[in-house]
Every structure is written in structure tokens, then in C-alpha cells.
PLY file of the C-alpha trace (Angstrom):
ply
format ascii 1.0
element vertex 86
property float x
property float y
property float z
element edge 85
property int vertex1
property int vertex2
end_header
-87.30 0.83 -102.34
-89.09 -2.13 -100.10
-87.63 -4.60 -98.84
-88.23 -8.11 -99.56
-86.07 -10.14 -97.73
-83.08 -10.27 -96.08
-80.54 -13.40 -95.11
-77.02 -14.51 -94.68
-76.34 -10.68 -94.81
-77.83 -10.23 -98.44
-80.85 -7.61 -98.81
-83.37 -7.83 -101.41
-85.07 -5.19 -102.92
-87.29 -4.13 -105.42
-88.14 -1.05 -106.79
-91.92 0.25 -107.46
-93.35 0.15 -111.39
-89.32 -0.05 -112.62
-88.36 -0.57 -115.57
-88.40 -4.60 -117.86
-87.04 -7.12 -117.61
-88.34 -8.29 -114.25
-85.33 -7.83 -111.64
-85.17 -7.07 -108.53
-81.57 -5.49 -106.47
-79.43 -7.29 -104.04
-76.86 -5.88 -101.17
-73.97 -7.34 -99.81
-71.31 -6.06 -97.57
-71.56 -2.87 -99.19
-71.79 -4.03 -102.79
-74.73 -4.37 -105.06
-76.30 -6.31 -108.27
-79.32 -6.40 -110.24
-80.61 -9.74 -110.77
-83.36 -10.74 -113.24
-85.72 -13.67 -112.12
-83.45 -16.57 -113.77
-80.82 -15.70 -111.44
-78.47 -13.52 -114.75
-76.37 -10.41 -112.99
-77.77 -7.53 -115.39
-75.37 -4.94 -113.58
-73.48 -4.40 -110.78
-71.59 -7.08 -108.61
-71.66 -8.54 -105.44
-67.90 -9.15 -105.86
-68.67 -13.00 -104.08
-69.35 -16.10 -105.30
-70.94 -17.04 -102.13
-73.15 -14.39 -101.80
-74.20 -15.03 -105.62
-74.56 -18.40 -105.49
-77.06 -17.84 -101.99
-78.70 -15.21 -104.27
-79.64 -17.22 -107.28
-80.34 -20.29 -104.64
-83.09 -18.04 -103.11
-84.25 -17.56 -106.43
-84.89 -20.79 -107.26
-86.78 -21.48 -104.28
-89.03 -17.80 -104.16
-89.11 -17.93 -108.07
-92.85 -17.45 -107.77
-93.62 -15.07 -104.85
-90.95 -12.76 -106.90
-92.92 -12.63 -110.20
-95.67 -12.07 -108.35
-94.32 -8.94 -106.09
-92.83 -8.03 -109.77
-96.68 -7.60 -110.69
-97.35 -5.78 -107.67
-94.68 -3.62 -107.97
-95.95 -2.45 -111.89
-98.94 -2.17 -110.52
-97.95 0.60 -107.40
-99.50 -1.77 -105.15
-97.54 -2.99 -101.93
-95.48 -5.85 -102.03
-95.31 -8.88 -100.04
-92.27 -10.02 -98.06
-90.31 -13.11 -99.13
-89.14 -16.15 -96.68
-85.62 -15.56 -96.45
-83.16 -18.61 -97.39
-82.54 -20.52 -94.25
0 1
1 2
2 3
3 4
4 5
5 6
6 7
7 8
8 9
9 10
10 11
11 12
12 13
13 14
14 15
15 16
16 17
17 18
18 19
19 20
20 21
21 22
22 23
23 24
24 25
25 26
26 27
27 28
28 29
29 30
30 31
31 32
32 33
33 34
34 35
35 36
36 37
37 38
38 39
39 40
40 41
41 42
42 43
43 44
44 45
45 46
46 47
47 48
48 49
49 50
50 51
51 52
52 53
53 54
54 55
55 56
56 57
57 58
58 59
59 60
60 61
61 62
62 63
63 64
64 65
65 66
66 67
67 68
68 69
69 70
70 71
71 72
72 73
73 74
74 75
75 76
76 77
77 78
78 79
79 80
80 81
81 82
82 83
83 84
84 85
């Protein structure tokens, strides 16, 4: 599963032509989560509100580059890497 970004201890990944809605997983400190592109948990938790809250900050600045790496992704092709959250 690339790897699309990685800060603050938090790795992003996405999987290749996976299954709707558009998601993408997170990792932190051992624990993961599977969020869709508005920022909702769909399973699995990162067990803290910091790391969530950095997660679905990210989001809402990479909103963009992530639906398009979601296309990518559906498509086989390889994906781009995303500007961490600084």
C-alpha cells in the first residue's frame, strides 16, 4: 500500500483500485483508522484526539491532491505524494 505522506508520526496510505467510498488509511503509534475524504472515521481508531484532529486538519488542507490520488489509485496508476502537515 503507497505511501502518501507522513507527519507528526501519522502515516498515510492508500490502497490501489480499493473499494468506495473514497478513503484512504492512517497509522499512529501502532494504531490505525480509515478515513473517508470529509475527515468521518469509517473503522478503526487512532485511540487520540490529537492525532485525529492533525488527521482531519491535513485533510482539509490536501482535500484535493487526495481525490485526485483516489482517481489514480482506481485507475492502477501511481500515486502522487502529499505535502505533509507542517
Amino acid at each position: 500500500m503507497p505511501e502518501l505522506s507522513r507527519f507528526f508520526g501519522i502515516i498515510i496510505r492508500m490502497f490501489f483500485d480499493d473499494h468506495n467510498p473514497p478513503h484512504f488509511h492512517a497509522e499512529y503509534s501502532g494504531r490505525k483508522a480509515v478515513f473517508d475524504l470529509r475527515g468521518n472515521i469509517l473503522q478503526g481508531d487512532l485511540k487520540s484526539k490529537v492525532a485525529i484532529r492533525l488527521v482531519r486538519d491535513w485533510i482539509d488542507l490536501r482535500h484535493t491532491e487526495l481525490e485526485f490520488d483516489w482517481k489514480l489509485a482506481k485507475q492502477g496508476k501511481p500515486l502522487k505524494k502529499i505535502k505533509p502537515l507542517e
